[in-house]
N, C-alpha and C positions, 0 to 999 in steps of 0.2 A: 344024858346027864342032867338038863334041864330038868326033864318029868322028875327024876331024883331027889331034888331041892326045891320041888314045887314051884317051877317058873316057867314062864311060857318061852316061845323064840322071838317074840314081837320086837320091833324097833318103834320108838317113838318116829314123827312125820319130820324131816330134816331135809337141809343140802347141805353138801360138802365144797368147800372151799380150798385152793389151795394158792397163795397169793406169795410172791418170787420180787425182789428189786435187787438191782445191783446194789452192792455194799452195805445187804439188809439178810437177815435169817431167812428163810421161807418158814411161811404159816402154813398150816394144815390144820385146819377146824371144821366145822359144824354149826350150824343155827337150828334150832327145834322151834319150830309152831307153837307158838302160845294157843293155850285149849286143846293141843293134840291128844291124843287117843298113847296112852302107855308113857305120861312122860313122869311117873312114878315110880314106873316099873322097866325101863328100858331094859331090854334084856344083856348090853354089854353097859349099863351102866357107864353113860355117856350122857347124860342130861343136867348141868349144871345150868342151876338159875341164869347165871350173865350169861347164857347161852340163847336161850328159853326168848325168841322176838315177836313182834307182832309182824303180820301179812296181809297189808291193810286192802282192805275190798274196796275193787276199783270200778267203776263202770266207763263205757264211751272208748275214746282213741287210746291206745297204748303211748309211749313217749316216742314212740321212732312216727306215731302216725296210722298204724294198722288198725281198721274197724276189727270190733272182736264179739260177736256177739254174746251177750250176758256178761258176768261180773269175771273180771282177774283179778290179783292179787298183787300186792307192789311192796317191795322190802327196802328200805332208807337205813344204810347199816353202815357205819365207819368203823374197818378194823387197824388195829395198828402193829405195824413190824418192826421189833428190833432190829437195831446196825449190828453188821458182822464185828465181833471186838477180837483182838489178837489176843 
């Protein structure tokens, strides 16, 4: 079906979240790579801008303490969940 309408099967680079509190909705989202590879063309058309973060290159200790040799990546993201309403 894709070959059909001239689209590939790619996903844009992402995680999935899914974040739960008492007497709150559950969230179920996604964050995409700023600069990723497909996020034009997402093939389930899942890539909205306020989505779209930075993954900022990290060198040295992780935050728990762990040497990690070469560069990781660090995400500083506040989501927010609606209260359950009757």
């Amino acid at each position: 079906m894709l070959s059909a309408v001239g689209r590939h099967p790619y996903r844009a680079p992402h995680l999935h979240f899914m974040i739960d509190a008492p007497g709150h909705r559950r969230l179920v989202t996604q964050l995409f790579v700023a600069g990723g590879s497909y996020l034009d063309s997402d093939t389930v058309f899942g890539v909205k801008d306020q989505l779209i973060v930075d993954f900022v290159a990290q060198a040295g200790p992780t935050p728990d303490g762990r040497s990690v040799d070469g560069e990781w990546r660090r995400l500083d993201h506040s989501f927010r969940i609606a209260p359950v309403t009757d």
